[in-house]
N, C-alpha and C positions, 0 to 999 in steps of 0.2 A: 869550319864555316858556321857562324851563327846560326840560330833558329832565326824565321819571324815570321812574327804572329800579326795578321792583318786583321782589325776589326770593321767590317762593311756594312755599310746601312743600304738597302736596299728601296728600290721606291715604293713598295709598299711599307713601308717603315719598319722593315724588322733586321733585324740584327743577326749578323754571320762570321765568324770564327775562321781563317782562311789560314793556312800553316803548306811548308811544301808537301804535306803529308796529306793532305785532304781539306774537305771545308765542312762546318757543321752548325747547324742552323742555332741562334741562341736566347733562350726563352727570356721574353724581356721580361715576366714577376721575378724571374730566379735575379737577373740580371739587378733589377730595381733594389734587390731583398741583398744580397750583396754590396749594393754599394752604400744604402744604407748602413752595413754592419760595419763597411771599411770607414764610412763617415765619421760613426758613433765610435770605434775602438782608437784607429787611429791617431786622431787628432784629438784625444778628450785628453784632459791635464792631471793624469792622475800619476802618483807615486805608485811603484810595483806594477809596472804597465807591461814587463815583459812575457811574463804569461800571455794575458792577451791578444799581443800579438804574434807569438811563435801561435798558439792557433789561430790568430786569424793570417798567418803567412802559410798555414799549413791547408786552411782553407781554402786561396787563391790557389796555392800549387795544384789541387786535385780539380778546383775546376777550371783549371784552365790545362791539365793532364786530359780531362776527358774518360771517359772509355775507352777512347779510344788509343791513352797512353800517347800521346805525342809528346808532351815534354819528357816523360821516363826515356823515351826511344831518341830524343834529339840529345840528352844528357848522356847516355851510355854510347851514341856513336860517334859524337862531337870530341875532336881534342881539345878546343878553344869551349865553357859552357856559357856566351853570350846567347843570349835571349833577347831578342828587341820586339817591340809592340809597338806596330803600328797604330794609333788612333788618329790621323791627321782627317779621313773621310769624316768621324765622326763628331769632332772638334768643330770642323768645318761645315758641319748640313745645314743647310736652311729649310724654311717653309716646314717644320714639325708641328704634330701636333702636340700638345704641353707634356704628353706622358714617353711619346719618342725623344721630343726634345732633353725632356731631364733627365734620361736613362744615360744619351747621348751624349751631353753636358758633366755626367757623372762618372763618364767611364774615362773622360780626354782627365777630369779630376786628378 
């Protein structure tokens, strides 16, 4: 059975992490500072680009593991290792303020 990973926006505008395993609140600088880095690595045009991204795939994996280990524990007790990510709430919010909105906007990215 698949993972999945819901990301929820809350009305106070903050951001939450939802898996069958629990839910854990997620700090929108960390959040910003991340998508920024997946911004800049990702999509830049450079030759020898695989480095940078085996860390920055090695980066997403741990933050989105957690302490709390939920992808280690969904990957060791899954036969199937699908992972799906919910972002359709976040994609979708309206009425943000510009700095919820573009965390928002960056994570549906």
């Amino acid at each position: 059975m698949p993972l999945n990973f819901t990301f929820a926006l809350s009305q106070q505008q903050t951001f939450e992490l939802r898996c069958d395993y629990g839910s854990r609140r997620l700090d929108k600088t960390e959040l910003a500072a991340l998508i920024d880095l997946c911004e800049q690595n990702y999509y830049a045009q450079q030759r020898d680009h695989l480095p940078y991204l085996t860390q920055l795939g090695q980066q997403l994996y741990q933050w989105l593991d957690g302490k709390e280990g939920w992808l280690r524990r969904a990957l060791d007790e899954a036969d199937e290792q699908t992972i799906l990510l919910d972002l359709i709430e976040t994609s979708e919010a309206q009425g943000l303020n510009p700095e919820t909105e573009r965390v928002a906007l960056g994570l549906a990215h």
